[in-house]
N, C-alpha and C positions, 0 to 999 in steps of 0.2 A: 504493500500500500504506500510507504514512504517513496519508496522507489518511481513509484506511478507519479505522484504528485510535482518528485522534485524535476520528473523528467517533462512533466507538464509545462514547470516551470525553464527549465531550458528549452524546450520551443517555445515558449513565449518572446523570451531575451532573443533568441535566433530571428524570430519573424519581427521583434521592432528591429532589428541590426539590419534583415535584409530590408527592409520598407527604407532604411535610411541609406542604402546603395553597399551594403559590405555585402562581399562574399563569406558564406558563412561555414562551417566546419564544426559538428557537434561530436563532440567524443575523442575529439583530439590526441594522438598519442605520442608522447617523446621518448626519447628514451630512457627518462625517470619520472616522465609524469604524464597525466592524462588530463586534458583540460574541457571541461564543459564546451565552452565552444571559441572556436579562434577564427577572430576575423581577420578579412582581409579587406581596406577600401582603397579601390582603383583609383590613384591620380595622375593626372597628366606629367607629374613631377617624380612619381614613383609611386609604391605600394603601403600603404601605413599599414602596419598589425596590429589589433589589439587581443587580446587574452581575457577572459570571462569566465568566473567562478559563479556557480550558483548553487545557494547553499539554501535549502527548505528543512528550517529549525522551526520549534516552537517559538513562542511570540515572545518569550521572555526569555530565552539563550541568547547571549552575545558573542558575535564572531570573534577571534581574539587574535592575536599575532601570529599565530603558523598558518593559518590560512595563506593570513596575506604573504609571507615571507617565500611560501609554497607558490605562490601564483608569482612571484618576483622569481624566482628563478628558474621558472617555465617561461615567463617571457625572454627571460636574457637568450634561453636556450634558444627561443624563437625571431630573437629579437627583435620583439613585440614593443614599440611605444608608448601605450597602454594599458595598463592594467586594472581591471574593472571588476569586483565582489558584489554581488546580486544578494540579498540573505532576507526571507522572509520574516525576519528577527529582528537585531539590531548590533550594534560592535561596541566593544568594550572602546573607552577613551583611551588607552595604551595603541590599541589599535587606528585610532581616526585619529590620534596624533601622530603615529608611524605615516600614513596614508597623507596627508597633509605635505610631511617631509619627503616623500616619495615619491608626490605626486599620482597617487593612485586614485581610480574613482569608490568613491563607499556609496552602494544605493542600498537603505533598511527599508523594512518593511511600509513604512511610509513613503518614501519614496519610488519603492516600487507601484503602490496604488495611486499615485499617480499619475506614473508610468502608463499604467492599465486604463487609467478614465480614460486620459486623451487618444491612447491609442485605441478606443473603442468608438470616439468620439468621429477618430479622421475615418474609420473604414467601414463605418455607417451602415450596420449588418441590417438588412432587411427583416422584418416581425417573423417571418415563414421561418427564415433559418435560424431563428435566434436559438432554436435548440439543437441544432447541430452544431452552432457556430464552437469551437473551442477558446475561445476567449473571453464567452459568454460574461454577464454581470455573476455569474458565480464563482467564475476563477476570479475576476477580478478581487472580490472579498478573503478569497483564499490569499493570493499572493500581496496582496495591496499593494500599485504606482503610482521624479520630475517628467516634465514636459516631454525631455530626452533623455539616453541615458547615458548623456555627456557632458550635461548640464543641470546642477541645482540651483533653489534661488525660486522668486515668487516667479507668476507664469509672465507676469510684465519684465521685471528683471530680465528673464529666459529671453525676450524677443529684442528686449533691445540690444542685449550684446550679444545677439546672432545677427541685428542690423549691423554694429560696428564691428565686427568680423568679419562682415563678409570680402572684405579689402585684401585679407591675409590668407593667402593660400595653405593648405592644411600641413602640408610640409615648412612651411615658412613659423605657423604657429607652434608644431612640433617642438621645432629647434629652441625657440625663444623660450618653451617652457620650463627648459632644463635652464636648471641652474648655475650651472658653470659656463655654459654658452653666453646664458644672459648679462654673468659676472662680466666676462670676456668684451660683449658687444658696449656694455657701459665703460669699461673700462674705455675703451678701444675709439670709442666714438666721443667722448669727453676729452680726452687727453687730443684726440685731433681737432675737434672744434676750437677747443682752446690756445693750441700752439697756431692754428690759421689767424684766430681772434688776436692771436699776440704780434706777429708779423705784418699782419694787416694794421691794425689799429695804434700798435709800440705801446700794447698792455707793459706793464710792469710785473716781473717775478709772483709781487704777493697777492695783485689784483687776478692775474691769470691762475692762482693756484686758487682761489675762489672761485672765477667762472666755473672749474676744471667742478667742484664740490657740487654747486649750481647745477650743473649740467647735472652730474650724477646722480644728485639727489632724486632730479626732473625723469630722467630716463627708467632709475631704479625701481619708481613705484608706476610711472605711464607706463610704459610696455605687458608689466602684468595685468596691468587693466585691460589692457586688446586682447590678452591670449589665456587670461583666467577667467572662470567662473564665479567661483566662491569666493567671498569679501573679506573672511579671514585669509584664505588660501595668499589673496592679493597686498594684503596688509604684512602675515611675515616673512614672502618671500621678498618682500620688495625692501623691506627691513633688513634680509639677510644679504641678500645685492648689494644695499647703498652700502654697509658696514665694512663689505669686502672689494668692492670697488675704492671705498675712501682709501682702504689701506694699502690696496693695489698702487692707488696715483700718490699714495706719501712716498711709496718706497721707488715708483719710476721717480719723482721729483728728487729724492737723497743721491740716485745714482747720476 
């Protein structure tokens, strides 16, 4: 019976993945691990992977750190960009603060029933099939679903930063998301507007090693805004950036 349910539940996650253009793969197998389902979405730029756990617990179990760690190193296997835990439950805090620093997506049981309204909403099942349909208003109540399942946040939230998004190609967002990249591009982009600003204008040493902070500040926390979701997520990475950026441009200024 468990069995029955949880696999319910991975077609469910497979049919919103393919409605959103991934190719999809359920039953995944590596050669240490087996993954519910692995996507794959086509871009003109390459192939992004992402990786999908789903986990059909009671309502008051919390998913906990081996899961996720589990599904982190089935992506690296696969090297998947993505890493996404489905859980009809919800995740312990050790867990959504792992997931935060990882960058991985947590959908709980709340979020899944939202997941289910909307997608029940766009494919607008006729009264005749509504009892054949497998997605029916009964699964929904089983599994309970954001908007998408790559974005949380109110459903207004959800549309407008899929408006300012749409600018960023999904590869271009990828990259920006990781951390060291982003260190890199602040670092990288600040230290050259500055030495143009300085040449150009005959800034001065301590005036230009302020722009250089300015900028970075400005870059540190904007950029997470275009390629994150979540308003915490956006707040300590970009907190983590500016701190490692400043310290980046102290030690190019000593040398």
């Amino acid at each position: 019976m468990e069995e029955l349910k949880k696999q319910k539940l991975v077609d469910f996650i497979a049919k919103v993945m393919e409605d959103s253009g991934f190719k999809v793969y359920k039953d995944f197998r590596t050669s240490q691990h087996i993954v519910d389902i692995y996507g794959i979405l086509p871009t003109t730029l390459g192939d992004i992977g992402v990786v999908v756990a789903c986990k059909n617990y009671d309502e008051n179990w919390k998913v906990g750190m081996d899961v996720l760690k589990e599904m982190e190193m089935a992506a690296k296997t696969l090297k998947a960009s993505k890493v996404v835990i489905v859980t009809t439950s919800d995740f312990s805090s050790q867990a959504r603060n792992y997931a935060v620093k990882r960058n991985m997506k947590l959908i709980d049981r709340n979020g899944l029933i939202k997941i289910a309204e909307e997608f029940s909403k766009k494919i607008q099942v006729p009264e005749e099939e509504e009892e054949e349909d497998e997605y029916c208003e009964e699964d929904v109540e089983v599994y309970g679903p954001p908007s998408t399942i790559f974005h949380t946040g109110s459903q207004r939230g959800d549309l407008s930063r899929r408006e300012r998004r749409q600018p960023l190609t999904p590869i271009i967002r990828g990259l920006l998301q990781n951390t060291i990249i982003l260190i890199i591009t602040v670092v990288a982009v600040s230290f050259l507007i500055a030495t143009i600003l300085q040449m150009t204008a005959g800034l001065g040493t301590s005036i230009t090693g302020i722009v250089k902070i300015m900028i970075a500040a400005s870059l540190s926390y904007g950029i997470p805004y275009f390629v994150e979701d979540d308003g915490a997520v956006i707040m300590i990475k970009g907190t983590i950036v500016f701190f490692s950026s400043l310290l980046l441009l102290v030690i190019l200024i000593l040398i």
